[in-house]
C-alpha positions in Angstrom: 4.2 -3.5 20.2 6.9 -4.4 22.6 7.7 -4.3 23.4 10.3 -3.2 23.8 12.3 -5.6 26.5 11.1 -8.8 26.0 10.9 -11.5 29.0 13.1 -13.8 26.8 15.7 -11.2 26.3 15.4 -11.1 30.0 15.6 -14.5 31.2 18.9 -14.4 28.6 20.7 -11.7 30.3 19.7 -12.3 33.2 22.1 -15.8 33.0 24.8 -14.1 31.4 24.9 -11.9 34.3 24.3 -14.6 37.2 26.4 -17.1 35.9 30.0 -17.0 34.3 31.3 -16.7 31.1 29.5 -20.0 29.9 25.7 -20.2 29.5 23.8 -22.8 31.8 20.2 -23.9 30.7 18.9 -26.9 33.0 16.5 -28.8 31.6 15.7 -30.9 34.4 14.2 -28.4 36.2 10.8 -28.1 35.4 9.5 -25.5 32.7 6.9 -22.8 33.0 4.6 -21.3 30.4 6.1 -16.9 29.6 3.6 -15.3 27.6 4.1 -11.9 25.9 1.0 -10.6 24.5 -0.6 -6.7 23.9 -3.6 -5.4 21.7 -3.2 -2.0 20.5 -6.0 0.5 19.3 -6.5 0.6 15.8 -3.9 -2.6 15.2 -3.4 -6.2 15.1 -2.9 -7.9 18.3 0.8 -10.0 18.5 1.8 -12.9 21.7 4.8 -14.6 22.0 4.4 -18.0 23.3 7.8 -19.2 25.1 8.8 -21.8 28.4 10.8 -20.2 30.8 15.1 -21.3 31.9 16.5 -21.9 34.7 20.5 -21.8 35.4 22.7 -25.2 36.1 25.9 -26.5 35.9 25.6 -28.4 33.1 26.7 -26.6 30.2 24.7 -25.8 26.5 24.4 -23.9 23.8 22.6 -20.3 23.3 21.0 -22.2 19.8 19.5 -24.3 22.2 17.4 -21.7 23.4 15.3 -21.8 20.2 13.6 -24.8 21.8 11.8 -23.0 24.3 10.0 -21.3 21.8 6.0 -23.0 21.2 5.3 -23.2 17.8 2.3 -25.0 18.3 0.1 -23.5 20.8 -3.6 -22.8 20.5 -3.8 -18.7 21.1 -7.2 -17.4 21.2 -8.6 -14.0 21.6 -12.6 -13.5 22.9 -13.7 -9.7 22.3 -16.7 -11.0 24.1 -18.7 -11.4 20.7 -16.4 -14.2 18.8 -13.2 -15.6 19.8 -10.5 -16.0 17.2 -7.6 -18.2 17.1 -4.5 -16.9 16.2 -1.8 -18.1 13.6 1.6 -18.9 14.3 4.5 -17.7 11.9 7.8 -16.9 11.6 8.5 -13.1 12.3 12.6 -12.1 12.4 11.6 -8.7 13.0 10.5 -10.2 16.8 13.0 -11.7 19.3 12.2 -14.7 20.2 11.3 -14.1 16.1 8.2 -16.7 16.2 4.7 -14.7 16.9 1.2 -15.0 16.9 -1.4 -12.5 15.5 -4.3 -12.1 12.9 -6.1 -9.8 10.4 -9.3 -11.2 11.8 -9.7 -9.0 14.7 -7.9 -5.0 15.3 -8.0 -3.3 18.9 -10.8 -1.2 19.9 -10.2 1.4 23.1 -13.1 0.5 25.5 -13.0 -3.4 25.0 -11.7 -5.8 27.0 -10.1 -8.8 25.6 -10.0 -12.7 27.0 -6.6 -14.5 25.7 -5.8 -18.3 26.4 -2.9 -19.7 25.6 -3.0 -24.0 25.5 0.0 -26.5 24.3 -0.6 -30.1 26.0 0.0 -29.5 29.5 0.4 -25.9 29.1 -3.1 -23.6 29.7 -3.0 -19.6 30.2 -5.7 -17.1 30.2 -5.9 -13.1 30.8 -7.7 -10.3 30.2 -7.0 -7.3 29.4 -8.7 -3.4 28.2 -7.5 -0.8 25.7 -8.1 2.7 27.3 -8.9 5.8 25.1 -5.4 7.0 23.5 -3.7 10.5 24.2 -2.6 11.9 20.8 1.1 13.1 20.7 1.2 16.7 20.0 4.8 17.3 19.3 8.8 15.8 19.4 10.8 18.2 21.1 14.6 17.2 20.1 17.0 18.8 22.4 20.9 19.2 21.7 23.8 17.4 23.9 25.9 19.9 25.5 29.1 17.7 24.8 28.1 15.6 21.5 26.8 17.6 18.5 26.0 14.7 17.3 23.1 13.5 20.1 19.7 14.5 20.8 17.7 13.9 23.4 13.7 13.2 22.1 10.7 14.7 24.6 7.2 13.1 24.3 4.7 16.1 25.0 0.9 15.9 25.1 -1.9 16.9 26.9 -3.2 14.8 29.7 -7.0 14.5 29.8 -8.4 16.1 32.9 -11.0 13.3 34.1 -8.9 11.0 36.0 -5.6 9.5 36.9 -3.8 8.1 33.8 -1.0 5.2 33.2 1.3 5.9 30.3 4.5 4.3 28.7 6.8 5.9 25.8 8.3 2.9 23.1 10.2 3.8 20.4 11.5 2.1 17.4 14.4 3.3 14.9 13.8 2.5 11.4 10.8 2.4 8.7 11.8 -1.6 8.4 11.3 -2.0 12.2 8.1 -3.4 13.8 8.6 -4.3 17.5 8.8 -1.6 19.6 11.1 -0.9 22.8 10.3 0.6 26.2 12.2 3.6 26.7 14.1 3.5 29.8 12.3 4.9 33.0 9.5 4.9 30.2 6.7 4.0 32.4 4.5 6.4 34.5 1.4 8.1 35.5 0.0 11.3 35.5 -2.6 13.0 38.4 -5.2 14.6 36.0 -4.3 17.9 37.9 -1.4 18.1 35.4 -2.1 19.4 32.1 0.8 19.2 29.8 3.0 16.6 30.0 7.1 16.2 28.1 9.1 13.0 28.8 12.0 12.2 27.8 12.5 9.0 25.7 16.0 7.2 26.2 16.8 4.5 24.1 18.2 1.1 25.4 20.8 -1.4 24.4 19.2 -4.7 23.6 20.5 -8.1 22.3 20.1 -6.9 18.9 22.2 -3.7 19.1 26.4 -3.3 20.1 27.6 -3.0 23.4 28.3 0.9 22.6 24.9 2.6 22.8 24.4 6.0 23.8 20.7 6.6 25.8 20.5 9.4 23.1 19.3 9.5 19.6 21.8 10.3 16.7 21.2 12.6 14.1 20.2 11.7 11.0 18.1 8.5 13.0 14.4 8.2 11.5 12.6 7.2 15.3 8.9 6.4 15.6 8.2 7.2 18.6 4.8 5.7 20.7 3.0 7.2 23.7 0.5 4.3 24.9 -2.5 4.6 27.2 -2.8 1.4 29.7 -4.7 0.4 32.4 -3.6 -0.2 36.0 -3.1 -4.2 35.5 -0.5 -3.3 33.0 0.9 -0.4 34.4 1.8 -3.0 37.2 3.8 -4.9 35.1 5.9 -2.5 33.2 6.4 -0.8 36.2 7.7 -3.4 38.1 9.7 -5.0 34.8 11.4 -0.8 34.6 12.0 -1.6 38.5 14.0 -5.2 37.8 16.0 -3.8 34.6 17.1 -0.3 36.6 18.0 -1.8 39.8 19.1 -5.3 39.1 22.6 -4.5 38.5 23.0 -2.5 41.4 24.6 -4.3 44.9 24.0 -2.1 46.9 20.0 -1.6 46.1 18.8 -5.3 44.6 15.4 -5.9 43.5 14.2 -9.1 45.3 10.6 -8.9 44.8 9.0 -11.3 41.5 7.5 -9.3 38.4 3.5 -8.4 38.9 1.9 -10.6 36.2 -1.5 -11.0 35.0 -0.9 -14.3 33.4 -3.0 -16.7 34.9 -1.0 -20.3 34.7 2.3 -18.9 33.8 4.4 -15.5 33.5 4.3 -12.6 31.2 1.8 -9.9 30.2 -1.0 -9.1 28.3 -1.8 -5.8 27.6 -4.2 -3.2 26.0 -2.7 0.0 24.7 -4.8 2.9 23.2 -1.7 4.1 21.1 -0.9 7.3 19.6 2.4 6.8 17.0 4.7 9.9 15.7 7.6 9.9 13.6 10.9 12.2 13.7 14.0 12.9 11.7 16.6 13.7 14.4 18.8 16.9 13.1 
């Protein structure tokens, strides 16, 4: 899906912001396995395969960064019945645009899914489980008081009533477009004492987009919007990912604390999504 923020993206701005106007990659420093991975219901599963940066004084290029991508790894998926490896391939619609994925196996709510991840030294395994999905029962588009132009997009649906659900809202702008990106403050859960649930879905710059973005949608935008179903393991991560992104920019409040991961031998995420997909005209 993704996502979405992705961890390279990340790592990227994160040195443009940390460092000056030039852009420091050390390669000295030794290199650590960043996975991004998810399984939806009803869909393909995708992983990104990529080694993490760290900032130096020694100057390089941003084309450089290309060689942190793994275009070799073995990525393998065990349903518990068969494991299937995964092909890699060139994808432009992605950033880092290399992924992995197959036709050989489609997400299923209820199962749990094994990945591993191995290039020479590199080895990473996780595990993951797609919940039932919550269907999307409408897009409420609100106006802009100040801009005729804007509208802000509302998710509602009804929560199930049997227990305490995790949800995030992605959206994607485009019929061309495939990866999906997390809506800002997009992650959250619901008490099942709540019924009816609307939240708002902002949109986000990203390295992709200008510096000029409004939060808001514009008319005339065709927006696919996603409301996703995930367990707690990957509530975790999103949650504290939304944490870094919202506060890391701030001075005053700084977010110290490392990014809850359940990659075992490196960083990143793999998740299971029941998903339920909706697309609007905004007018």
């Amino acid at each position: 899906m993704k996502q979405k923020y992705s961890l390279f993206c990340f790592v990227i701005v994160a040195l443009l912001i940390t460092c000056s106007d030039d852009n420091y990659i050390n390669d000295d420093v030794p290199s650590q396995l960043v996975v991004e991975g998810w399984i939806a219901s009803g869909q393909y599963p995708v992983v990104m395969v990529t080694t993490t940066l760290q900032p130096s004084m020694e100057t390089n290029k941003v084309s450089s960064l290309s060689g942190h991508i793994l275009h070799w790894a073995r990525v393998a998926i065990d349903d518990g019945e068969r494991e299937v490896v995964l092909t890699g391939m060139r994808n432009n619609n992605y950033l880092p645009p290399y992924i992995y994925t197959t036709t050989d196996i489609r997400g299923e709510p209820g199962r749990t899914y094994r990945l591993t991840v191995k290039q020479e030294e590199y080895y990473a395994e996780a595990m993951t489980t797609i919940p039932e999905p919550v269907t999307i029962d409408n897009i409420e588009q609100r106006k802009i008081s100040n801009d005729e132009k804007l509208r802000n997009l509302f998710v509602n649906f009804s929560n199930p009533q049997d227990s305490e659900h995790y949800y995030g809202i992605f959206y994607k702008c485009g019929t061309d477009a495939e990866q999906f990106t997390m809506s800002a403050l997009g992650i959250f859960q619901v008490n099942p004492e709540k019924k009816r649930v609307s939240h708002a879905c902002s949109r986000v710059s990203s390295l992709r987009d200008g510096k000029d973005i409004s939060s808001f949608f514009s008319v005339g935008d065709t927006v696919c919007l996603r409301l996703a179903t995930m367990d707690r393991v990957s509530y975790d991560f999103w949650t504290g990912y939304q944490s870094s992104m919202s506060q890391s920019g701030n001075f005053f409040v700084p977010y110290t604390q490392n990014i809850h991961s359940n990659i075992s031998g490196g960083y990143g995420y793999w998740c299971g999504y029941g998903i339920s997909d909706k697309w609007v005209i905004v007018e």
